[in-house]
KEVOTI-493667 format. One record per residue: residue in one letter; x, y, z of N, C-alpha, C, CB in turn; residue number from 1. Coordinates in steps of 0.2 Angstrom, whole numbers. Atoms other than C-alpha are relative to their C-alpha. Glycine has a CB too. Layout:
N
<zaza=a; n_east=X; n_north=Y; n_up=Z; ca_east=X; ca_north=Y; ca_up=Z; c_east=X; c_north=Y; c_up=Z; cb_east=X; cb_north=Y; cb_up=Z; marti=NUM>
...
//
This chain:
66
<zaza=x; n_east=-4; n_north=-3; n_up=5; ca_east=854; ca_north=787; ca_up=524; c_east=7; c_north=-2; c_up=0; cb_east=-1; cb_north=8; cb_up=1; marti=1>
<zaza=x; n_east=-8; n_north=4; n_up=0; ca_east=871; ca_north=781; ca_up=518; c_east=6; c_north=6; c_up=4; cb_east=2; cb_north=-3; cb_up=-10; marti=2>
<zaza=x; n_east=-7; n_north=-2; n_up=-1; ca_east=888; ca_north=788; ca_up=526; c_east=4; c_north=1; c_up=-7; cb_east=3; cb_north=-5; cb_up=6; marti=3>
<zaza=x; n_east=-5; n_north=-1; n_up=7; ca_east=900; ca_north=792; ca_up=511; c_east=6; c_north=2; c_up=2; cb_east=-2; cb_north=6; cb_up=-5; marti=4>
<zaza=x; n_east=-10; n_north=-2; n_up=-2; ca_east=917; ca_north=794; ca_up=511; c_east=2; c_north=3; c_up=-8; cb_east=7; cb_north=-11; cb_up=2; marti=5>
<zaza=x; n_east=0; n_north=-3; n_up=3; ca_east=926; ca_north=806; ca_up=501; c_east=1; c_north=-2; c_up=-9; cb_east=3; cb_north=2; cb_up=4; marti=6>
<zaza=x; n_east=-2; n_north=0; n_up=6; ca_east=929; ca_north=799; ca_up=485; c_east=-8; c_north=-4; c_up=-4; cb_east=8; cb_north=-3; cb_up=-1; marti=7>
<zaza=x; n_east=8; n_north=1; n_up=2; ca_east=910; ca_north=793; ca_up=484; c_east=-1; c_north=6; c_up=-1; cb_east=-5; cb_north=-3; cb_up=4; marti=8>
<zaza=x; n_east=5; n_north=-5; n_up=2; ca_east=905; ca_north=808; ca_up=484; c_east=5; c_north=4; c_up=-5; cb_east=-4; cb_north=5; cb_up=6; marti=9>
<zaza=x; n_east=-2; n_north=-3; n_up=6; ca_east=917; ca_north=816; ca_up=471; c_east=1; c_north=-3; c_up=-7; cb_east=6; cb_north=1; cb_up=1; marti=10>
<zaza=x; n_east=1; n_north=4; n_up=6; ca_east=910; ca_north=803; ca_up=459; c_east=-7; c_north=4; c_up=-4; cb_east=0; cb_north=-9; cb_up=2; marti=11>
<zaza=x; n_east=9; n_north=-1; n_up=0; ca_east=893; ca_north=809; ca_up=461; c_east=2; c_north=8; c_up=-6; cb_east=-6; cb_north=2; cb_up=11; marti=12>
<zaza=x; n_east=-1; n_north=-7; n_up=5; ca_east=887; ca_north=824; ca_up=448; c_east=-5; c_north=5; c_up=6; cb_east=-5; cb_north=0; cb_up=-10; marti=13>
<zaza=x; n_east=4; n_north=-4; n_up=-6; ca_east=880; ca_north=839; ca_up=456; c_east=-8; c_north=0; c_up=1; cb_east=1; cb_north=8; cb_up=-2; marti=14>
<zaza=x; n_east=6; n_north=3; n_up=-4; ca_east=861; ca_north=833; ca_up=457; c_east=2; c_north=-4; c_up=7; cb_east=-5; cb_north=-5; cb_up=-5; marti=15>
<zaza=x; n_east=0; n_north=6; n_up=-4; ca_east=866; ca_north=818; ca_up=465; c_east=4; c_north=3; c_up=6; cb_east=3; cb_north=-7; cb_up=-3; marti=16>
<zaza=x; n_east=-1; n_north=-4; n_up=-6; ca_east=875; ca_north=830; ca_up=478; c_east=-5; c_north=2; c_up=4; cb_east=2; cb_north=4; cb_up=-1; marti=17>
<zaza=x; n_east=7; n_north=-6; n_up=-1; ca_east=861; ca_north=843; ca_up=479; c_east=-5; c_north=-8; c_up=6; cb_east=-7; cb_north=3; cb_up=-12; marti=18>
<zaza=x; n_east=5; n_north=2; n_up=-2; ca_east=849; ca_north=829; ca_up=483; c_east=1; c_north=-6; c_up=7; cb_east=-3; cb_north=-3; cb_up=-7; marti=19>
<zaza=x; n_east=-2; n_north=2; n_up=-4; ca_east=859; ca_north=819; ca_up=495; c_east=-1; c_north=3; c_up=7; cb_east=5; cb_north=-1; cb_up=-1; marti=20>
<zaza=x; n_east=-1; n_north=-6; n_up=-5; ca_east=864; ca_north=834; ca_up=506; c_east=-6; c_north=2; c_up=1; cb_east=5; cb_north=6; cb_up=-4; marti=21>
<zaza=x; n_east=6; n_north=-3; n_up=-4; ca_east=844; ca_north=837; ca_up=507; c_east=-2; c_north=-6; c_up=3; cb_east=-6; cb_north=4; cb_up=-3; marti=22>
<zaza=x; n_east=3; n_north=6; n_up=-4; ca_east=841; ca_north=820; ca_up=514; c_east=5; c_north=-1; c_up=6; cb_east=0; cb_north=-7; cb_up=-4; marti=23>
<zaza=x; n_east=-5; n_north=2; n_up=-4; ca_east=856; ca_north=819; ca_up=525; c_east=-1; c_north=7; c_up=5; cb_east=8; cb_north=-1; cb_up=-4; marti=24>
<zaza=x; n_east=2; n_north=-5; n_up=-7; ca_east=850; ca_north=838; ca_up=534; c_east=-6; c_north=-4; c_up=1; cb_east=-2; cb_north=9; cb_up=-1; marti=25>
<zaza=x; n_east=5; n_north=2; n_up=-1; ca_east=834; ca_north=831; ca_up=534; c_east=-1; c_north=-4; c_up=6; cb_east=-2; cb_north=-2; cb_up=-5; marti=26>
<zaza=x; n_east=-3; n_north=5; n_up=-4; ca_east=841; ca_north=815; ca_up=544; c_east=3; c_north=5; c_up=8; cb_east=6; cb_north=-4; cb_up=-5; marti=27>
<zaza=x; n_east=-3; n_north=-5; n_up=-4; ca_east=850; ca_north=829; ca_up=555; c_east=-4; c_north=2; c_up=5; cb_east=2; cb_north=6; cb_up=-3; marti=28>
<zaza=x; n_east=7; n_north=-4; n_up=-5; ca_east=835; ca_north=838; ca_up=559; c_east=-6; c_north=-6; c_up=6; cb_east=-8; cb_north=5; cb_up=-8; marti=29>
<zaza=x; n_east=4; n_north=3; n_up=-5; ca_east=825; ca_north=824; ca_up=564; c_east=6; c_north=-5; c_up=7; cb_east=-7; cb_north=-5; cb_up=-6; marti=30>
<zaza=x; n_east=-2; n_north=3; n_up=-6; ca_east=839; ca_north=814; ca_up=575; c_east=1; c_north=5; c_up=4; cb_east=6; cb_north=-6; cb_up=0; marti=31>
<zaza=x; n_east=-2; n_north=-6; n_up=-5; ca_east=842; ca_north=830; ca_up=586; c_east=-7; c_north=3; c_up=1; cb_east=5; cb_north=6; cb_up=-4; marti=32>
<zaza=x; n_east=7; n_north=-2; n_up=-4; ca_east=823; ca_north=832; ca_up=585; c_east=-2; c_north=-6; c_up=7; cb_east=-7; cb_north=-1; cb_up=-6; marti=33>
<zaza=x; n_east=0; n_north=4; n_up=-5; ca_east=823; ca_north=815; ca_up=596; c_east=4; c_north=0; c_up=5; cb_east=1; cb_north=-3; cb_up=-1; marti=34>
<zaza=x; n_east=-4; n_north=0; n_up=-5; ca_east=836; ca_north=820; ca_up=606; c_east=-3; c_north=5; c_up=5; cb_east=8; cb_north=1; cb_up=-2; marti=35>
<zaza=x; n_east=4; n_north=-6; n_up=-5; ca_east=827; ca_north=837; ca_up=611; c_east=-5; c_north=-2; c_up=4; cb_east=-3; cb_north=6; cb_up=-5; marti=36>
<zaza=x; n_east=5; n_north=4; n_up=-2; ca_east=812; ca_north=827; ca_up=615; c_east=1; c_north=-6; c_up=5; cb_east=-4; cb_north=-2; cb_up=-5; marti=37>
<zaza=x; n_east=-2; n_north=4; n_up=-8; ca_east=821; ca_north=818; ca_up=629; c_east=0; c_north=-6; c_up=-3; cb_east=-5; cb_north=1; cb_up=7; marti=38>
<zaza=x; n_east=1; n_north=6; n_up=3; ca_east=821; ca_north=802; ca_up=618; c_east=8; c_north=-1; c_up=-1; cb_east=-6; cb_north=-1; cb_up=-7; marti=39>
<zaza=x; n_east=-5; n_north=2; n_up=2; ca_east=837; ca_north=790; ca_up=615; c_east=1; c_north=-1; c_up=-8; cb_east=1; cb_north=-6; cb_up=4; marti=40>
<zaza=x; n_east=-2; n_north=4; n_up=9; ca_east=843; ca_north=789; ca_up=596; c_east=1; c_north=-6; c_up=0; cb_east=7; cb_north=3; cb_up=-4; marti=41>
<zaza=x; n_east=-2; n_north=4; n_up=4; ca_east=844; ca_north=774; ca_up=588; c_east=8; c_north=-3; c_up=3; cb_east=0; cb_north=2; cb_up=-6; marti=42>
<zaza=x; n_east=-7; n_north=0; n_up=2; ca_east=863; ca_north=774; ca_up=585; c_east=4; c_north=8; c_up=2; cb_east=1; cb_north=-1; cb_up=-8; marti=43>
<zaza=x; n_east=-3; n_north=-6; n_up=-3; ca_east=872; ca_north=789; ca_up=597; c_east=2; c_north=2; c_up=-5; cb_east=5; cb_north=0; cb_up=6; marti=44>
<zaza=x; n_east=-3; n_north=-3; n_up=4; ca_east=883; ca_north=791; ca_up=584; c_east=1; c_north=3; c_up=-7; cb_east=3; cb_north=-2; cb_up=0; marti=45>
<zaza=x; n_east=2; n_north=-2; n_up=7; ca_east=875; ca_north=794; ca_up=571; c_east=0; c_north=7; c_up=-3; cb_east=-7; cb_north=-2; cb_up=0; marti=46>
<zaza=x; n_east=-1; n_north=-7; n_up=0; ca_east=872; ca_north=813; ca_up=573; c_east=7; c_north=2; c_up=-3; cb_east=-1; cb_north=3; cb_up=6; marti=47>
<zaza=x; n_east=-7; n_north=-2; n_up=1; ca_east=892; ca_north=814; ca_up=572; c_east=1; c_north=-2; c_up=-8; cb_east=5; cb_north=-5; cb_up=4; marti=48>
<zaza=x; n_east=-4; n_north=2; n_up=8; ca_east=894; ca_north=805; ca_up=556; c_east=-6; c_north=4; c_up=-6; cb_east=-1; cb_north=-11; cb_up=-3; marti=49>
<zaza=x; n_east=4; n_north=-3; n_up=3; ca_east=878; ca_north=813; ca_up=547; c_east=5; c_north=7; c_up=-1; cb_east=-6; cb_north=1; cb_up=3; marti=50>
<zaza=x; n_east=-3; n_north=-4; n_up=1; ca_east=888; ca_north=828; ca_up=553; c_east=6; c_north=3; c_up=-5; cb_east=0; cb_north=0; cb_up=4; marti=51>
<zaza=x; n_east=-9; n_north=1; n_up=3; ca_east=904; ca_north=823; ca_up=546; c_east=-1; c_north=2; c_up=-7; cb_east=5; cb_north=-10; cb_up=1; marti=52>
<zaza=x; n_east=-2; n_north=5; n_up=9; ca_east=898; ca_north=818; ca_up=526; c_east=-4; c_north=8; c_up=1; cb_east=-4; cb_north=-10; cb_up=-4; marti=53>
<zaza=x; n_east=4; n_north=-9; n_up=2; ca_east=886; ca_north=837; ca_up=528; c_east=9; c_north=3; c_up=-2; cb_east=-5; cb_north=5; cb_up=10; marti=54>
<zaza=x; n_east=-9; n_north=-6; n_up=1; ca_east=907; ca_north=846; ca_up=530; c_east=2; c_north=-5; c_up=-7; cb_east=8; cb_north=-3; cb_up=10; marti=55>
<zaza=x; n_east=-3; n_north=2; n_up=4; ca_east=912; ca_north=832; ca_up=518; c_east=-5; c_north=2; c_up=-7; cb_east=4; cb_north=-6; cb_up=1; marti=56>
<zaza=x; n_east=2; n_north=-1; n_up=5; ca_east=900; ca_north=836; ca_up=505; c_east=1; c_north=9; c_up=-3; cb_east=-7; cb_north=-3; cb_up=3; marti=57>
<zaza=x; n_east=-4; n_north=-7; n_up=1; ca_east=902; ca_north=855; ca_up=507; c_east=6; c_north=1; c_up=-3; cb_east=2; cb_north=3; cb_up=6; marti=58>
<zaza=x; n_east=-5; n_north=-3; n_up=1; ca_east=919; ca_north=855; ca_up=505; c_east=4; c_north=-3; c_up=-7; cb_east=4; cb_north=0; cb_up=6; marti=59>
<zaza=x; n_east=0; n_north=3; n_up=6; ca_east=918; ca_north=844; ca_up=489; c_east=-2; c_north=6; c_up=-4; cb_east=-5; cb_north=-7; cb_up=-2; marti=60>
<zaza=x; n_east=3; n_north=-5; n_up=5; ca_east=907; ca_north=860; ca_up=482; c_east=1; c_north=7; c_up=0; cb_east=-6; cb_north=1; cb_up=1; marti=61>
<zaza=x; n_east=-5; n_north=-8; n_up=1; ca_east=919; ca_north=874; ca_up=487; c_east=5; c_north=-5; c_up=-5; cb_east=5; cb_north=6; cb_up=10; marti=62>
<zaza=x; n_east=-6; n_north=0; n_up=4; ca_east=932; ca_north=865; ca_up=478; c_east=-1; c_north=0; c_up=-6; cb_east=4; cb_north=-5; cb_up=1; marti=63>
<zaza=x; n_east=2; n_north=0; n_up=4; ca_east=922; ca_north=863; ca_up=464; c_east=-1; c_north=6; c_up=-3; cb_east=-5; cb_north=-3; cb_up=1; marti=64>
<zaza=x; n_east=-1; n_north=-6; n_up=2; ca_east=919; ca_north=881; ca_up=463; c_east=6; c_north=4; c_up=-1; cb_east=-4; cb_north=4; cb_up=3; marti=65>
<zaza=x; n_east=-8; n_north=-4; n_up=1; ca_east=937; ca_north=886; ca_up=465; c_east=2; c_north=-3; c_up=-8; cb_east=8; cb_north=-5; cb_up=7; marti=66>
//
């Protein structure tokens, strides 16, 4: 799943949000399912940045509703 930086994702329309933002938890759920299971991720840092574009994707969709 791609990383986005903010002005990617304030290009996108609201599907192409919606549908991101369920692949990008999805991604979430499962590297933190490998980490629970005592297994090394891939790319440590990956969890962080997933994390990061979930907050930046949010806060594109409250500004949207303001």
């Amino acid at each position: 799943m791609a990383i986005f930086k903010i002005d990617e994702i304030r290009n996108m329309n609201e599907e192409e949000i919606a549908e991101e933002l369920r692949k990008l938890e999805s991604d979430l759920i499962r590297e933190r399912g490998v980490v629970t299971a005592g297994g090394a991720p891939e790319k440590p840092g990956r969890i962080k940045d997933i994390r990061k574009t979930i907050a930046r994707i949010n806060t594109i969709k409250q500004e949207r509703k303001q």
